[in-house]
C-alpha positions as CSV (number, residue, x, y, z in Angstrom):
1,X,8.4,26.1,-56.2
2,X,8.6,26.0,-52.7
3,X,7.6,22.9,-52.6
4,X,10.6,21.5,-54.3
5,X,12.9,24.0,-52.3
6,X,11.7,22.3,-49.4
7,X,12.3,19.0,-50.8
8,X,15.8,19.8,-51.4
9,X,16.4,20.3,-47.8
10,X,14.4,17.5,-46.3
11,X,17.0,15.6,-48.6
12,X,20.1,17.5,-48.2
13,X,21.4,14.7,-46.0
14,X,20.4,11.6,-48.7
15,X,22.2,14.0,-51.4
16,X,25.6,13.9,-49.6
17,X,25.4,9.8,-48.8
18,X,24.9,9.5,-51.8
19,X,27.6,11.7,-53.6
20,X,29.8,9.6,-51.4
21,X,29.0,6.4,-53.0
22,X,29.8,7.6,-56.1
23,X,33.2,9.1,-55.3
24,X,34.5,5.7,-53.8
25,X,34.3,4.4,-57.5
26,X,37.6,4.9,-58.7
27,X,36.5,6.0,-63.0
28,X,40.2,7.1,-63.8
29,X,39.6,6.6,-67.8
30,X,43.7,6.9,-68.8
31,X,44.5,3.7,-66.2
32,X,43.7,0.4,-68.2
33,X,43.0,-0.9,-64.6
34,X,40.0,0.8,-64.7
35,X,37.7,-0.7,-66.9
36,X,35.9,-2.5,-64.5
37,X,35.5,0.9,-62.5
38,X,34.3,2.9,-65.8
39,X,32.1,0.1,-66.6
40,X,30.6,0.0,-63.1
41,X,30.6,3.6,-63.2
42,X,28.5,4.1,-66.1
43,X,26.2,1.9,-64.9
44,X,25.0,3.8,-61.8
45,X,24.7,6.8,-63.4
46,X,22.3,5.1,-66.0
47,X,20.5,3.6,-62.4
48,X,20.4,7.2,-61.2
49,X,19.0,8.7,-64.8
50,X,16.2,5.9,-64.0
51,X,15.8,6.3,-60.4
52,X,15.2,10.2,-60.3
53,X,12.5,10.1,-63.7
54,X,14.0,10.4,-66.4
55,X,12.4,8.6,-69.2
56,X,14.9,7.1,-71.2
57,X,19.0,6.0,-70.2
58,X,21.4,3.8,-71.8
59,X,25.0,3.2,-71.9
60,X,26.1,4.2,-75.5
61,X,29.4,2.7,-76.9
62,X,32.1,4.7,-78.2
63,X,35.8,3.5,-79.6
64,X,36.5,4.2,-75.5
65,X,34.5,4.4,-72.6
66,X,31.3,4.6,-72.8
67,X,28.6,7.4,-73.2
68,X,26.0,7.6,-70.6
69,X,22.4,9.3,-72.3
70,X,18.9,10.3,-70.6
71,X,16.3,12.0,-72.1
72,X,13.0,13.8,-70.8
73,X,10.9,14.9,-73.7
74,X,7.4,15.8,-72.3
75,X,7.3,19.6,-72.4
76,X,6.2,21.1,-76.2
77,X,6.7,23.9,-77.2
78,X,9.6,24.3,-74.7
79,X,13.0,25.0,-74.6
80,X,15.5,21.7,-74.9
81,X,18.3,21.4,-72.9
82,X,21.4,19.4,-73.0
83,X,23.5,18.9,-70.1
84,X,27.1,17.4,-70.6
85,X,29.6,16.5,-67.7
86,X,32.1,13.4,-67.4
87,X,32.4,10.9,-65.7
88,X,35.8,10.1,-65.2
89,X,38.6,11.5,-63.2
90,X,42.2,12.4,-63.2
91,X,44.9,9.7,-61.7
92,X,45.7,10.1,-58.1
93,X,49.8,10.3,-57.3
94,X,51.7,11.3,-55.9
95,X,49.2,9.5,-53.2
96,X,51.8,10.5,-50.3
97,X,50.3,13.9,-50.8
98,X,46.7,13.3,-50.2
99,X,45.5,13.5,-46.1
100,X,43.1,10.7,-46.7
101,X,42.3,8.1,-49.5
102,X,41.8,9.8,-52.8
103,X,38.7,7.3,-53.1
104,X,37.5,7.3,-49.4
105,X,35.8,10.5,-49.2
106,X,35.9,12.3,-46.4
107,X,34.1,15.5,-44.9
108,X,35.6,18.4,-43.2
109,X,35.4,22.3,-42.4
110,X,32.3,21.9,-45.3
111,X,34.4,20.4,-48.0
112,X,33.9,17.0,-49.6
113,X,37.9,15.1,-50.3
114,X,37.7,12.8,-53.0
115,X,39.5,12.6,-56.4
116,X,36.2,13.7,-58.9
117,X,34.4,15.9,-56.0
118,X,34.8,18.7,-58.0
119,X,36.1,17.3,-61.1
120,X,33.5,16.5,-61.9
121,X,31.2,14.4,-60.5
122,X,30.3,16.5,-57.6
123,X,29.1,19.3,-60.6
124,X,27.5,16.0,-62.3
125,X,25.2,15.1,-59.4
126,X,23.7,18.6,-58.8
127,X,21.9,18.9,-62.2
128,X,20.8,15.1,-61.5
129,X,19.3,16.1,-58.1
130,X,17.8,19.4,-59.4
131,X,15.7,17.0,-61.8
132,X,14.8,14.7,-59.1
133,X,13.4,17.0,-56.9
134,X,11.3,19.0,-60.1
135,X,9.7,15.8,-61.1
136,X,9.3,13.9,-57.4
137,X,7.3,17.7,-56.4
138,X,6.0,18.9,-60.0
139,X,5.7,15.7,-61.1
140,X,7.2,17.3,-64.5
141,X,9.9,19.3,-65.9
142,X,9.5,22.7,-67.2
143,X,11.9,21.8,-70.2
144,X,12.8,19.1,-72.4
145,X,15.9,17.7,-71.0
146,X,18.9,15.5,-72.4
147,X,21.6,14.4,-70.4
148,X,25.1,12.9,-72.1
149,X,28.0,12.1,-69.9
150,X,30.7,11.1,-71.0
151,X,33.7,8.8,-70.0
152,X,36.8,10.3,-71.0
153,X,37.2,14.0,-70.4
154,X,40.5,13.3,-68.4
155,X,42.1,11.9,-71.5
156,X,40.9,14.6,-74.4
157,X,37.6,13.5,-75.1
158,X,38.9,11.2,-78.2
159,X,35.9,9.9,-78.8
160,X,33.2,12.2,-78.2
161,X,33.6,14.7,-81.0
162,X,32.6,11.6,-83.5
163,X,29.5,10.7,-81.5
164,X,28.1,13.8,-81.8
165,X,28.3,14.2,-85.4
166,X,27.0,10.5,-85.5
167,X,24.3,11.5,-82.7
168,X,23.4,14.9,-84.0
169,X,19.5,14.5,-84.1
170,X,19.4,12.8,-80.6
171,X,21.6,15.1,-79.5
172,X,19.8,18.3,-80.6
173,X,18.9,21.1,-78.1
174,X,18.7,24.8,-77.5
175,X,21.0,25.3,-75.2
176,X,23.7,23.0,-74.1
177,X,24.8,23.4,-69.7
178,X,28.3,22.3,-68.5
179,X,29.1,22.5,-65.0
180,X,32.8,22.1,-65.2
181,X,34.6,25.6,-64.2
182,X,35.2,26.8,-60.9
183,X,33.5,30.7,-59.3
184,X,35.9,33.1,-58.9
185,X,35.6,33.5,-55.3
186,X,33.9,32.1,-52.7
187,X,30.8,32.8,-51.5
188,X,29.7,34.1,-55.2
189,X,28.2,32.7,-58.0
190,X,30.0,32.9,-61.6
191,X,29.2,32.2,-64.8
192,X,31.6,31.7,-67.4
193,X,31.5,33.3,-70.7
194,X,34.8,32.8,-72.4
195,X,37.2,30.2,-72.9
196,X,40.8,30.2,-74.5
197,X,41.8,28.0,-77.5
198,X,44.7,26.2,-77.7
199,X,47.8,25.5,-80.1
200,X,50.9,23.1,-78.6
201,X,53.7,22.1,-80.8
202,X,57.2,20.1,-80.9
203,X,60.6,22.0,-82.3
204,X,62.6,19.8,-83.1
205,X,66.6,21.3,-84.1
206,X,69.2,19.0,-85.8
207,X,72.7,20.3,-86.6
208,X,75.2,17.1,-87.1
209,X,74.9,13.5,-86.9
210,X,76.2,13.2,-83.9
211,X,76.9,15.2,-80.5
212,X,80.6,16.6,-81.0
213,X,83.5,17.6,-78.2
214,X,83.4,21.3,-78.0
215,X,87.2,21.4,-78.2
216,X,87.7,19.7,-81.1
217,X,84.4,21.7,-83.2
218,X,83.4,24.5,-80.9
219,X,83.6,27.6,-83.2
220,X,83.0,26.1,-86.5
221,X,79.7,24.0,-86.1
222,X,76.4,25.8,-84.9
223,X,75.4,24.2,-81.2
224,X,71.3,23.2,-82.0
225,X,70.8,24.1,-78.2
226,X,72.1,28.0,-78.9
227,X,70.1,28.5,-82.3
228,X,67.0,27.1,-80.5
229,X,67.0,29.5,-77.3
230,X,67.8,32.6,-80.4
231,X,64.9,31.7,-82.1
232,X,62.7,31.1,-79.2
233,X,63.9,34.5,-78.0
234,X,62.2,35.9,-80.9
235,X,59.0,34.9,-80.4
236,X,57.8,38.0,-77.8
237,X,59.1,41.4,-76.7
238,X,60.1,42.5,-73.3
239,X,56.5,44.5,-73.2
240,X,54.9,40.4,-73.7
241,X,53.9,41.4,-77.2
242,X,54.2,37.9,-79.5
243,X,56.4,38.5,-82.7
244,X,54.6,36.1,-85.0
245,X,53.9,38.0,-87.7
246,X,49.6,38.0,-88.6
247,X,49.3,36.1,-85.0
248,X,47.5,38.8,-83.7
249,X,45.3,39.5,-86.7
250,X,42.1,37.6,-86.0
251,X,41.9,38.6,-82.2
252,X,38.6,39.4,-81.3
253,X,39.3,42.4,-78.4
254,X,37.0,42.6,-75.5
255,X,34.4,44.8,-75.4
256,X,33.5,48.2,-73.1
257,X,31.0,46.1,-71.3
258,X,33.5,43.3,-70.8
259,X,36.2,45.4,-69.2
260,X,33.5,46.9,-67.4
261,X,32.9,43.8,-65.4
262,X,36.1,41.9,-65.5
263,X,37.2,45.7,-63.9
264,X,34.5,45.2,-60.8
265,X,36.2,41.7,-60.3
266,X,38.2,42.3,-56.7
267,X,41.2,40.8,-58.2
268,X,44.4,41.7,-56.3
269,X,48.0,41.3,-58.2
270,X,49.9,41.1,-55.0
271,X,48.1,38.6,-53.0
272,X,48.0,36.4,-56.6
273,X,51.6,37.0,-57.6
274,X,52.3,35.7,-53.7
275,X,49.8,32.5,-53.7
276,X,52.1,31.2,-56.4
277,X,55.1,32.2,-55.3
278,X,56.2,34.6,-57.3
279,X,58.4,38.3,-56.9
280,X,55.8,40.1,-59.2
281,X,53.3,39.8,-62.3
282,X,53.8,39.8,-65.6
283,X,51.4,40.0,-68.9
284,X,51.3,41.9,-71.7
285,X,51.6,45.6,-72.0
286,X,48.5,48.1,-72.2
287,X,45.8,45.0,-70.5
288,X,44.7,44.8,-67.0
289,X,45.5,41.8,-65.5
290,X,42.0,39.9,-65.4
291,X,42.5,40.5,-69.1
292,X,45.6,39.1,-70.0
293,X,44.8,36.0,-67.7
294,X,41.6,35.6,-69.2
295,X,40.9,37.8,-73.2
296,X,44.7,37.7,-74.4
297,X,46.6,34.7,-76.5
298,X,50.0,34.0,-74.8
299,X,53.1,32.1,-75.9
300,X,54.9,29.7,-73.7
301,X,57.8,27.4,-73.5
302,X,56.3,24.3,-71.9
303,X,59.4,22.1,-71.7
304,X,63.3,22.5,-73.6
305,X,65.8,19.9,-73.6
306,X,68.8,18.9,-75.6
307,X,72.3,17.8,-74.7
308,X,74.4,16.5,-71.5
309,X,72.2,16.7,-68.4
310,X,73.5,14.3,-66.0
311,X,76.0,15.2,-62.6
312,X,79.0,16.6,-63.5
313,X,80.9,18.3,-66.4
314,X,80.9,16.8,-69.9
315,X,81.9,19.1,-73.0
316,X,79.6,18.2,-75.5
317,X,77.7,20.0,-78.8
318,X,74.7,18.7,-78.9
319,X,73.3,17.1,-82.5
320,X,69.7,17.8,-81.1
321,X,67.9,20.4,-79.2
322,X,63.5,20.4,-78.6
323,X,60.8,22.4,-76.9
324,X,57.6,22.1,-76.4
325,X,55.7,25.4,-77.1
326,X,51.9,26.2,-76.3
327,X,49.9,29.2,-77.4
328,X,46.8,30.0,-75.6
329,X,44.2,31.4,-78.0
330,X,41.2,33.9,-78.0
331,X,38.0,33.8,-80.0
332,X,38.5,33.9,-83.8
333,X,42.1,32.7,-83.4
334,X,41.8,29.3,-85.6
335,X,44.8,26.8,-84.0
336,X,45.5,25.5,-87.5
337,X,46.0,28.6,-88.5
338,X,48.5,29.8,-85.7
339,X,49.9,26.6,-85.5
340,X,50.9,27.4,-89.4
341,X,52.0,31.0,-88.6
342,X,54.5,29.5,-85.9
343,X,56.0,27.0,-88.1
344,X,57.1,29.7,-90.7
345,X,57.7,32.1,-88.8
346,X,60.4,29.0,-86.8
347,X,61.5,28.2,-90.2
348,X,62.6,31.5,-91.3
349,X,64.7,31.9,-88.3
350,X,66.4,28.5,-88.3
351,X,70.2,28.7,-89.1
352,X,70.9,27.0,-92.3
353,X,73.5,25.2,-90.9
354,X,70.1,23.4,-89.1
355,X,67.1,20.7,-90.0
356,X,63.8,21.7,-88.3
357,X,60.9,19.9,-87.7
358,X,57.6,21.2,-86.0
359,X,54.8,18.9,-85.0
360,X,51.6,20.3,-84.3
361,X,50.6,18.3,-81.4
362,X,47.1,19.2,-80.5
363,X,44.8,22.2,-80.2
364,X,41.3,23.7,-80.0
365,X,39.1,26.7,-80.4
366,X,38.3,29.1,-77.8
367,X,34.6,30.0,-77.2
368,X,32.7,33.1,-76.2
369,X,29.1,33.5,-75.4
370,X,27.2,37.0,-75.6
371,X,26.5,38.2,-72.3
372,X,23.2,39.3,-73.6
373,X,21.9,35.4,-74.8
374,X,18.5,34.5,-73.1
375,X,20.1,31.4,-71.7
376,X,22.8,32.7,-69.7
377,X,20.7,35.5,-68.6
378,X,18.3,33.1,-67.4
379,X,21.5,31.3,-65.4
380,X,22.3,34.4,-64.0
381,X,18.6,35.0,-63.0
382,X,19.1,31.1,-61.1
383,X,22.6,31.9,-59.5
384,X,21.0,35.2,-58.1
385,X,18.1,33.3,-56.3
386,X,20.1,30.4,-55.1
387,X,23.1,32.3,-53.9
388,X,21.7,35.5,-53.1
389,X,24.6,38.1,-54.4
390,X,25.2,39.4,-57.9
391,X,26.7,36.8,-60.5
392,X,30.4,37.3,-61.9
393,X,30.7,37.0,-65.0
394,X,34.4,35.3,-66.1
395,X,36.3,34.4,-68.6
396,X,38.3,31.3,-68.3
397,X,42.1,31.2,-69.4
398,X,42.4,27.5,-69.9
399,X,40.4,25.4,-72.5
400,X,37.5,23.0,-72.8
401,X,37.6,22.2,-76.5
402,X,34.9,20.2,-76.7
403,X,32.9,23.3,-76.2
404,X,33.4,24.8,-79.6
405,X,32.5,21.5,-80.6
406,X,28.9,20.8,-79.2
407,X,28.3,24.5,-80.7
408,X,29.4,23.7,-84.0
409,X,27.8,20.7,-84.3
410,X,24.6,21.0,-81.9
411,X,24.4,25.3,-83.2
412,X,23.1,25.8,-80.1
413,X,24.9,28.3,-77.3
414,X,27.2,26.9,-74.3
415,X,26.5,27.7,-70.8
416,X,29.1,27.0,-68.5
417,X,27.8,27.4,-64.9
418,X,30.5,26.2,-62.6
419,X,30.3,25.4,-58.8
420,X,34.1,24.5,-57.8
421,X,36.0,27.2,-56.3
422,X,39.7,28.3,-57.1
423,X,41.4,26.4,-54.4
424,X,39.6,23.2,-54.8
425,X,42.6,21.7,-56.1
426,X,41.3,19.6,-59.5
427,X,44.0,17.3,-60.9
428,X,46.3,17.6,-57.7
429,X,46.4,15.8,-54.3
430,X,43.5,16.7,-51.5
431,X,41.0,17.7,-54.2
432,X,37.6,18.8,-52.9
433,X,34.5,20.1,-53.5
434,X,32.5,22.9,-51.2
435,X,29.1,21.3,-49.8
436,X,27.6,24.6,-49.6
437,X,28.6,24.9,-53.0
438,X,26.9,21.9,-53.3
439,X,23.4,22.5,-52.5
440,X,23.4,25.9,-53.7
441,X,23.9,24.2,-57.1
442,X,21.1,22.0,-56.7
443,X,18.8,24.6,-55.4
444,X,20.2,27.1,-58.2
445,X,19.7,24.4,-61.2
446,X,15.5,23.9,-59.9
447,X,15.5,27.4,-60.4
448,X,17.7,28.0,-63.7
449,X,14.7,25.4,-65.1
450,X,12.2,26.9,-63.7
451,X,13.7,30.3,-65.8
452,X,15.1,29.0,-68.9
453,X,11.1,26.9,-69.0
454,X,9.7,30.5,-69.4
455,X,11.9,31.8,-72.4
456,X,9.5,33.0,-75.5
């Protein structure tokens, strides 16, 4: 193992040139401008898969972009592994906001700039090093490895769900390794356990045909914006408790252990509350706040609109008043179901002077991995060496729905091991990725093969 340790460094140079190449190609999957930059995108990665050993790559096609897949298959009677990440990115404006080109990367106080450094091709091209160096040293891996990267994360995976079911065989593995979520704090490795679901939904509130003067109707016709705010006033106390009735009756609640360790988490309310701006915190009643970020469903208003809106005054009823709601879920919370719940619940407190309509928009599972499963403790057994401090173990608020999916279909468990770091600014202007970060990875990933290679 030293050997390849060693290799890693003699290389740490190479690694970052070449991470740099890769960023300049700009893979945004939701611009139809792109193609030519998904295409060519797709194609060096199944160069790399070649270059660094792997036995087998090939672009796949979907209905969208394409699938990228390499496989390694020379280790019986040991584990497989199946490493997903994307290849895509997020659009870049506002571009006056960036401090250099979003696709001229540049390197400064450790940090790579780049659109994709961190989401998430930076976290790609440490497992793709970590396999280089295994079999330029070993001259073999101690698993069997399959890698699948895909080519349109950034726009909701439309495709990928149907090429796994179609690809289930090729696909199959023991455990399946993201690298797609960020530590919790710098300087510490994390390994993410949890994810939350979600449920998002359109009201839609119709009273009359037409908007109305107030003057002439006010008092004798319902206004839709008024019934709308009434009923979306009913949806949580002022503890934070949501008022659906059954919504809470298929949460799973965290466990001693959890609480535990999301507890040991130096997680400061006042120092959040002012990083974003605001006067204090607020979350549901009876939960520390790691939990209610992380192991609690919440109910939001996304977006509300109805009515006059322009400069100046203009007395008006509105015929039609919308939201946009979004429930974030917790394991064992199904988002049909919820999604179901909500629209009753929204129908039995619509006026009957009103129409409602309520489209479900999209949602997915949450996902949560024992903290006892031989593969994550074999990640946190690889973080440990690499990074040399004790692993936190988080929870993520947001969603990765694909996640549920590889389970369900794959039945094998998730590992996400992230390397981006809170304030590395995914999705927004001046994103970046930590180079120490970086390396660590690679270093960390050598060993989390070396470990997961010696499971019974």
């Amino acid at each position: 193992m030293d050997k390849t340790i060693t290799f890693l460094e003699k290389h740490h140079d190479r690694y970052e040139q070449e991470l740099i190449e890769i960023l300049r190609i700009p893979s945004i999957s939701s611009d139809p401008g792109s193609l030519d930059a998904m295409r060519d995108m797709a194609k060096l990665l199944k160069k790399e898969m070649h270059s660094i050993g792997m036995d087998t790559a090939r672009i796949m096609e979907t209905g969208g972009h394409p699938v990228v897949y390499s496989e390694w298959l020379n280790a019986p009677g040991k584990p497989t592994i199946l490493i997903y990440g994307h290849y895509d990115v997020q659009p870049v404006d506002p571009v006056a906001l960036w401090d250099s080109p979003p696709f001229e990367p540049v390197i400064k106080d450790g940090r790579i700039f780049a659109r994709g450094s961190a989401d998430d091709k930076g976290q790609i091209f440490i497992h793709l090093k970590a396999i280089e160096a295994w079999l330029a040293t070993q001259g073999r891996l101690p698993v069997n490895l399959k890698l699948i990267f895909e080519g349109e994360e950034e726009v909701g995976s439309a495709h990928l769900e149907d090429f796994i079911k179609a690809n289930k065989s090729l696909l199959a593995a023991d455990y399946v390794v993201i690298s797609d979520t960020p530590m919790f704090r710098e300087g510490y490795p994390g390994i993410t356990y949890g994810l939350r679901g979600l449920a998002y939904l359109q009201v839609n509130l119709k009273g009359t045909s037409t908007d109305l003067h107030s003057g002439s109707f006010g008092g004798l016709v319902k206004n839709p914006i008024n019934a709308l705010v009434e009923i979306l006033a009913q949806m949580k106390d002022e503890d934070g408790r949501i008022l659906i009735p059954g919504f809470y009756d298929h949460v799973l609640p965290i466990t001693e252990i959890e609480h535990d360790k999301l507890s040991k988490l130096p997680f400061h309310p006042e120092d959040f509350a002012r990083n974003i701006g605001a006067p204090a915190l607020f979350g549901e009643a009876g939960y520390d706040d790691l939990e209610r970020l992380w192991a609690r469903p919440t109910f939001d208003i996304n977006g509300i609109w109805g009515g006059f809106q322009g400069e100046g005054a203009k007395t008006v009823i509105p015929a039609e008043a919308h939201a946009k709601v979004s429930m974030r879920l917790v394991t064992d919370q199904d988002p049909e179901d919820i999604a179901h719940k909500f629209t009753s619940y929204v129908q039995s407190l619509t006026p009957v002077s009103m129409e409602v309509d309520i489209q479900a928009m999209h949602g997915g599972f949450g996902y949560l991995t024992e903290l006892d499963n031989p593969g994550l403790q074999a990640g946190v057994r690889a973080l440990k060496r690499a990074f040399g401090k004790d692993v936190d173990f988080l929870r993520e608020g947001g969603s990765i729905p694909i996640v549920k999916v590889f389970a369900d279909i794959i039945q094998a468990p998730v590992l996400l091991m992230g390397y981006g770091l809170p304030d590395q600014n995914a999705h927004a202007p001046n994103e970046n990725f930590s180079l120490y970060n970086f390396h660590k990875g690679i270093e960390s990933i050598v060993y989390f093969l070396e470990e997961i290679g010696g499971l019974e």
